[in-house]
DOMILO-753462 format. One record per residue: residue number from 1; y, z, x of N, C-alpha, C in turn. Coordinates in nm, 3 decimals. Example, Ala and Ser with C-alpha at 12.3 -4.5 7.8 and 13.67 -1.06 7.14 Angstrom:
<pts>
PT  num      npy      npz      npx     capy     capz     capx      cpy      cpz      cpx
PT    1   -0.569    0.780    1.319   -0.450    0.780    1.230   -0.330    0.780    1.320
PT    2   -0.225    0.708    1.285   -0.106    0.714    1.367    0.003    0.787    1.290
</pts>
This chain:
<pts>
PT  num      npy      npz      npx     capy     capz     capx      cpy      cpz      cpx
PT    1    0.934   -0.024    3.387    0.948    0.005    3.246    0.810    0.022    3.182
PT    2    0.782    0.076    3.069    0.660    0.165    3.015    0.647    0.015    2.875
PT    3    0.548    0.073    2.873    0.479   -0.006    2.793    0.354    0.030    2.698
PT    4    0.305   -0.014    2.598    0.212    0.025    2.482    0.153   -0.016    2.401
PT    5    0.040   -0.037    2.363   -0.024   -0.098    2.287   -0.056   -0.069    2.189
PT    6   -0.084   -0.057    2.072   -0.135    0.053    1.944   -0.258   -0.043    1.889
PT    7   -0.333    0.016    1.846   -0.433   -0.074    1.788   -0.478   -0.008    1.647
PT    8   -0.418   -0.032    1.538   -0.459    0.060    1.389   -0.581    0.017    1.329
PT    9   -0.669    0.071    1.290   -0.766   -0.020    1.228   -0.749   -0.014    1.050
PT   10   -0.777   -0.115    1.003   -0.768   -0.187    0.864   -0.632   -0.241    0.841
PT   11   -0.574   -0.261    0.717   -0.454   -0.328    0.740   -0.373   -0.260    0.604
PT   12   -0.265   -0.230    0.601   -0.188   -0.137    0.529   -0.182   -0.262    0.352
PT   13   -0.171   -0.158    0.222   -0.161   -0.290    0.174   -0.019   -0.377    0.110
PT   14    0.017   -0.451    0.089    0.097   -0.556    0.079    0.198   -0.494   -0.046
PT   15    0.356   -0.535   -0.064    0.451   -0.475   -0.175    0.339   -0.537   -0.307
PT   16    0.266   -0.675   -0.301    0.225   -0.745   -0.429    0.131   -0.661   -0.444
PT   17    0.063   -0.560   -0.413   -0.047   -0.509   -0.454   -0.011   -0.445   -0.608
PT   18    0.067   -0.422   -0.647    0.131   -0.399   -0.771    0.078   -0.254   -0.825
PT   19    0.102   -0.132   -0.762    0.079   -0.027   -0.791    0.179    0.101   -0.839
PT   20    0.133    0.155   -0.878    0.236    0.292   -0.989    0.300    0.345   -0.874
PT   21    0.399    0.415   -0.901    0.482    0.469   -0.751    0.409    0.587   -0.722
PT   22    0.273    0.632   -0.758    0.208    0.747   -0.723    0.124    0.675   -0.597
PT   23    0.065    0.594   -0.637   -0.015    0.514   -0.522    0.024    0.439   -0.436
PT   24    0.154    0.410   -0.424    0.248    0.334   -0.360    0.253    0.474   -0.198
PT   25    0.302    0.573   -0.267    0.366    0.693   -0.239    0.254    0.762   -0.139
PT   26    0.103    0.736   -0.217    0.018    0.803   -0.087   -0.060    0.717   -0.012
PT   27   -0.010    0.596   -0.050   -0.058    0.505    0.079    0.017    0.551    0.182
PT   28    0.164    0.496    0.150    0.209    0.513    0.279    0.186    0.622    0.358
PT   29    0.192    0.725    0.277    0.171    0.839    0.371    0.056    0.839    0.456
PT   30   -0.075    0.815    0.398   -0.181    0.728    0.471   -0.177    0.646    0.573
PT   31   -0.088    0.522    0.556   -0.101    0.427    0.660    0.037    0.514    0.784
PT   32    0.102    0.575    0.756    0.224    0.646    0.861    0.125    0.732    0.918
PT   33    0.019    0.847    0.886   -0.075    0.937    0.978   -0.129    0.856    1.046
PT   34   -0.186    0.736    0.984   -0.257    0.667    1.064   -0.193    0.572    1.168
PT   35   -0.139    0.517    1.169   -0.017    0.491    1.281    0.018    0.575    1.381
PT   36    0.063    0.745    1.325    0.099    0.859    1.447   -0.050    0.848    1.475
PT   37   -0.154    0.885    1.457   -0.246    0.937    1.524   -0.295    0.792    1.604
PT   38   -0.291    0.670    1.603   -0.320    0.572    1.666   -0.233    0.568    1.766
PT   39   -0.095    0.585    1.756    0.043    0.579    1.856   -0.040    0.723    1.942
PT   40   -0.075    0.811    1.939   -0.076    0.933    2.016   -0.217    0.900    2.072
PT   41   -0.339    0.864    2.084   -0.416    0.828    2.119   -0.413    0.711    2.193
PT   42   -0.298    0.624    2.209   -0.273    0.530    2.274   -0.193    0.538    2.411
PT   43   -0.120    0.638    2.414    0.004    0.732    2.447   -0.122    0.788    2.546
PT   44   -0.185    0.876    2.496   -0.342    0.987    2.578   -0.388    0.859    2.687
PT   45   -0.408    0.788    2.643   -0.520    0.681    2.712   -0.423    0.590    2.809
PT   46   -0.309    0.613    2.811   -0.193    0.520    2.885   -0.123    0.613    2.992
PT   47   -0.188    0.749    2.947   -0.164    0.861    3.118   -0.001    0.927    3.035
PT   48    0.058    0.885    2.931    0.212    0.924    2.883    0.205    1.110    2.854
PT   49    0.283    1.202    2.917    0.321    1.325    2.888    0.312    1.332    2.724
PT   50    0.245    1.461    2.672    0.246    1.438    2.523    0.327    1.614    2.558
PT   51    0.323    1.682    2.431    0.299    1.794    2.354    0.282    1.797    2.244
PT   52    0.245    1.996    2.233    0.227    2.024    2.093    0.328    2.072    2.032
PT   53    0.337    2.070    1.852    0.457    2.054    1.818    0.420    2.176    1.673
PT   54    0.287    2.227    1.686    0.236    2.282    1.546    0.114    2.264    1.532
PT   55    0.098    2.323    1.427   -0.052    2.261    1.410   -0.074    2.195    1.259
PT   56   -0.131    2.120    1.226   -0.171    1.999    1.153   -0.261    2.002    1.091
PT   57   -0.306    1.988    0.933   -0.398    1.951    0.874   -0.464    1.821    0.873
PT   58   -0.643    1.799    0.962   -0.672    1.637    0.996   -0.762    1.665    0.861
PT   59   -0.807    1.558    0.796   -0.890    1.529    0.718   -1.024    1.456    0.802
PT   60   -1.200    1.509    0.852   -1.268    1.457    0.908   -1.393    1.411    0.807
PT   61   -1.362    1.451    0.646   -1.455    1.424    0.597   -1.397    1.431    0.436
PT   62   -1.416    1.353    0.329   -1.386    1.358    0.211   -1.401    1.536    0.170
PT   63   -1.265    1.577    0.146   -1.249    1.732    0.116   -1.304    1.834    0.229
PT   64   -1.288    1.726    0.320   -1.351    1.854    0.476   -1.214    1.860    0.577
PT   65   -1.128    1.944    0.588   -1.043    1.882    0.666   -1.035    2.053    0.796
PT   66   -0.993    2.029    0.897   -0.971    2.109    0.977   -0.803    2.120    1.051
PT   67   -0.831    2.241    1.132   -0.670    2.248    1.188   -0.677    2.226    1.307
PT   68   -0.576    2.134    1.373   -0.535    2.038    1.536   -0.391    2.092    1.509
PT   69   -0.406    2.063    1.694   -0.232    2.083    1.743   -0.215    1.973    1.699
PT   70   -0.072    1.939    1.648   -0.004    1.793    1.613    0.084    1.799    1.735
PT   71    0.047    1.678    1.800    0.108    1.620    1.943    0.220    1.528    1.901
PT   72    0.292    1.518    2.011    0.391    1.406    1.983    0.415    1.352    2.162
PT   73    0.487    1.244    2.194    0.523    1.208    2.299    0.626    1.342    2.394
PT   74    0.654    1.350    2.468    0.724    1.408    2.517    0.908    1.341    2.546
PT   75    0.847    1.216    2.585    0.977    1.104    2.649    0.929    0.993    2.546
PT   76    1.029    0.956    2.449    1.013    0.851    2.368    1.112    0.716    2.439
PT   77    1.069    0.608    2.369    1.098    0.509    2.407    1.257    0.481    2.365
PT   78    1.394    0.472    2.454    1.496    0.490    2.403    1.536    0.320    2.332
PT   79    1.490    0.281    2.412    1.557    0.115    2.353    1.407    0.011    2.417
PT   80    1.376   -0.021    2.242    1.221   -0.146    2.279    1.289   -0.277    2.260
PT   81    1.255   -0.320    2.427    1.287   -0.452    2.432    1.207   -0.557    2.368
PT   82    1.064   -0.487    2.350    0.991   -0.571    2.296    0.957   -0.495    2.143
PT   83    0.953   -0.557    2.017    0.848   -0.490    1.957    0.793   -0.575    1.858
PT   84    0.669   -0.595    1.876    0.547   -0.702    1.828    0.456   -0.651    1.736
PT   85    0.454   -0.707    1.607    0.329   -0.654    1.542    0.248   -0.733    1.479
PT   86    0.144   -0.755    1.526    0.039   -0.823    1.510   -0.078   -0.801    1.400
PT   87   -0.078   -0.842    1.303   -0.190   -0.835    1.189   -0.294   -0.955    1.232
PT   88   -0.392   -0.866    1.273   -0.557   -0.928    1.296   -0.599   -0.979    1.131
PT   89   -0.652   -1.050    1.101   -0.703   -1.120    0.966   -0.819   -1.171    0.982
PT   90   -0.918   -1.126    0.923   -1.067   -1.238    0.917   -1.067   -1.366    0.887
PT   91   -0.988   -1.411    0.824   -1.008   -1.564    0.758   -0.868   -1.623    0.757
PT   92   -0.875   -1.735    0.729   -0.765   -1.834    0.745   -0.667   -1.874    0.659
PT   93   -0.687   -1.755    0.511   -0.597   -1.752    0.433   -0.401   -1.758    0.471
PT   94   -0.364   -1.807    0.404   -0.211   -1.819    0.376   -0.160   -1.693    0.343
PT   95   -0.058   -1.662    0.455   -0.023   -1.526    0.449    0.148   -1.508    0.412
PT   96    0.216   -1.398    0.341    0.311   -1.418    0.337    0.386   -1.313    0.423
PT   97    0.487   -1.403    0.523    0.529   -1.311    0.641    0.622   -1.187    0.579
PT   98    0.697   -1.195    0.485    0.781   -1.146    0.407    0.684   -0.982    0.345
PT   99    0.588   -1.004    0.311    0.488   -0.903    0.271    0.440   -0.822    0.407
PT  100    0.394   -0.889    0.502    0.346   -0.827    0.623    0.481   -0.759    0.683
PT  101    0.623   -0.780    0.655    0.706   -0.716    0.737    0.730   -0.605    0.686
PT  102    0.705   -0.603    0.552    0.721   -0.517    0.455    0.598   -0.374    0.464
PT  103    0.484   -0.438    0.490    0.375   -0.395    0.489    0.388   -0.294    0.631
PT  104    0.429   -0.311    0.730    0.465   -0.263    0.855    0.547   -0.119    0.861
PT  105    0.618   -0.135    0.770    0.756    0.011    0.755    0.624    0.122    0.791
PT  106    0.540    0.141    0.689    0.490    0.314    0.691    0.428    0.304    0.876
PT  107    0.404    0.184    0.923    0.328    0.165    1.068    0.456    0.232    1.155
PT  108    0.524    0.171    1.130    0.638    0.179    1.209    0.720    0.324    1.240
PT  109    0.709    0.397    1.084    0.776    0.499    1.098    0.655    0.607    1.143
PT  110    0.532    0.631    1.135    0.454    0.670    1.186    0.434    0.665    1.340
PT  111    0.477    0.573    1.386    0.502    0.526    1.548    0.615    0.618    1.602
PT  112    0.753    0.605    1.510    0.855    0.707    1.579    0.783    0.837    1.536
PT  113    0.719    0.886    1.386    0.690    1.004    1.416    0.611    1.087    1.538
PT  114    0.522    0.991    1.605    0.480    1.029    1.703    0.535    1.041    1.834
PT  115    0.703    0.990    1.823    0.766    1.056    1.942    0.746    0.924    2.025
PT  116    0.732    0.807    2.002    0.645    0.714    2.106    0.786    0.639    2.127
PT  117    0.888    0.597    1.989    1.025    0.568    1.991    1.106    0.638    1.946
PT  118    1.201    0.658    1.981    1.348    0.754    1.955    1.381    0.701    1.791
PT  119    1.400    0.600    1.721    1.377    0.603    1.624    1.351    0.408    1.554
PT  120    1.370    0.378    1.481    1.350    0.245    1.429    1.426    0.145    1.394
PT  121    1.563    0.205    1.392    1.682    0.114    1.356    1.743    0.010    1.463
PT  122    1.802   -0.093    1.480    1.844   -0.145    1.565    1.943   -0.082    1.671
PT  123    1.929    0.022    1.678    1.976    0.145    1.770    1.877    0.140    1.908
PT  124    1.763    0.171    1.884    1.642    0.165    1.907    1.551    0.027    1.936
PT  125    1.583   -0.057    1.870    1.471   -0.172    1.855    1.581   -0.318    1.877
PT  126    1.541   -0.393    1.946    1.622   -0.511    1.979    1.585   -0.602    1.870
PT  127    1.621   -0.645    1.765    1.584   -0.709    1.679    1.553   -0.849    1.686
PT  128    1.656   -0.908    1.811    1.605   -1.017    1.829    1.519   -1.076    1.914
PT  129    1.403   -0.948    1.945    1.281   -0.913    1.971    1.164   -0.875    1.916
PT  130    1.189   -0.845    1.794    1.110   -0.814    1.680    1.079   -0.904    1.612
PT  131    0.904   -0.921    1.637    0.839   -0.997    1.576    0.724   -0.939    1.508
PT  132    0.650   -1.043    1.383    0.536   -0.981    1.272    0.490   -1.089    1.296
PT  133    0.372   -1.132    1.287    0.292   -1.221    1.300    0.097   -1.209    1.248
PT  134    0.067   -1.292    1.280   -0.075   -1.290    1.181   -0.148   -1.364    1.333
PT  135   -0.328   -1.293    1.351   -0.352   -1.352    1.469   -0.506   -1.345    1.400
PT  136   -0.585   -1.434    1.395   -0.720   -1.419    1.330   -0.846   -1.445    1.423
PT  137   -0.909   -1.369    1.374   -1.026   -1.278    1.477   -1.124   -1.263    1.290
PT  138   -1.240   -1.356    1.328   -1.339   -1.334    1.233   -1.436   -1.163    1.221
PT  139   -1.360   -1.154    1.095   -1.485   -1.023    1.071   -1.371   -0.903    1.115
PT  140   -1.245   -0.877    1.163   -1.175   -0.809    1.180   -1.051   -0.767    1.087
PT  141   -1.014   -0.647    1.043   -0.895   -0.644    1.040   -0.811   -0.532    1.078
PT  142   -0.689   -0.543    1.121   -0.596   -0.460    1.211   -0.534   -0.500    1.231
PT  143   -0.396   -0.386    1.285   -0.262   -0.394    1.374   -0.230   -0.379    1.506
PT  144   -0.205   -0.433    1.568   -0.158   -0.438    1.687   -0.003   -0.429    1.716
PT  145    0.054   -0.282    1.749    0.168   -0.319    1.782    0.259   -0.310    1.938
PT  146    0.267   -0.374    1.950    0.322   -0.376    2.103    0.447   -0.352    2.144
PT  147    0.486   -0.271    2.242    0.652   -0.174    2.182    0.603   -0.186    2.409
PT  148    0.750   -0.260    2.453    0.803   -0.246    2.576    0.917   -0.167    2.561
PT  149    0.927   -0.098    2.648    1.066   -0.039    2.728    1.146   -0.165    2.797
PT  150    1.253   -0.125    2.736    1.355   -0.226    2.865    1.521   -0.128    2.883
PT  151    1.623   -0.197    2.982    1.733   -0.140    2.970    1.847   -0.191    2.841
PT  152    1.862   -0.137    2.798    1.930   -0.185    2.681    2.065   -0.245    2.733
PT  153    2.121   -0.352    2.631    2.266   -0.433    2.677    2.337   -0.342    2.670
PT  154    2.453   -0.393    2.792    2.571   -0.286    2.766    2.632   -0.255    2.622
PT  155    2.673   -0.340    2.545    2.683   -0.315    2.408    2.655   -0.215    2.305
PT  156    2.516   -0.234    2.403    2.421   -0.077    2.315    2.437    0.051    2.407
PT  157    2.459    0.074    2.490    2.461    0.155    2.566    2.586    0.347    2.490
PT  158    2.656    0.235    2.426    2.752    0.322    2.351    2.738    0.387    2.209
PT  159    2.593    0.333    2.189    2.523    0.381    2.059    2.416    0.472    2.073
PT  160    2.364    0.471    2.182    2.250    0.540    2.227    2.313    0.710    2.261
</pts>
């Protein structure tokens, strides 16, 4: 069974950040590119079949942006036995898990956009495998998400 690591750098920000639904709206979109393009570079470096799907506007410089093939997986992950997401934190502050799970969605759906999982719902994702968690590493911050392949229960087998 296949396996994956994602490593996002910075950390998406939190529902309390208390922002207008304009800035709400292009974060996420922000933190979801950044997720696909971390999921597909992870995918490259793990030997996984990709393709191209189009081509893509990247942004490489404030108002500098150029045109890339937009890749995606080829064989996505049908059922994650595992899926782990790990928020790196510099300091030892009190975190609220409820915010970080929350904080995860645009990661997450950026992950299926890249073809890496078939999609995000408990169709897809074993829930009572799904974990968020906080892991602290001074001077760092990031996501780590960790997404196994397994065979799914018979149960599920009729949903897939």
């Amino acid at each position: 069974m296949r396996s994956l690591t994602i490593r996002i750098e910075g950390r998406p920000p939190t529902p309390n950040a208390r922002r207008d639904w304009r800035a709400t709206m292009r974060d996420t979109a922000i933190w979801r590119e950044k997720a696909r393009h971390a999921a597909i570079a992870a995918a490259l470096d793990a030997g996984w079949p990709l393709m191209s799907v189009g081509m893509e506007k990247v942004r490489i410089a404030p108002r500098k942006f150029e045109m890339r093939p937009k890749m995606v997986a080829v064989d996505p992950i049908r059922w994650a036995g595992k899926y782990i997401m790990a928020f790196v934190v510099p300091d030892h502050r009190e975190r609220d898990h409820d915010n970080a799970v929350a904080s995860g969605k645009p990661l997450t759906d950026g992950i299926v956009e890249a073809g890496i999982l078939a999609g995000d719902s408990t169709r897809y994702i074993d829930s009572e495998q799904r974990r968020t968690y906080f892991r602290y590493h001074p001077g760092e911050n990031a996501v780590l998400v960790y997404i196994e392949e397994a065979e799914p229960p018979q149960e599920q087998l009729s949903l897939l």
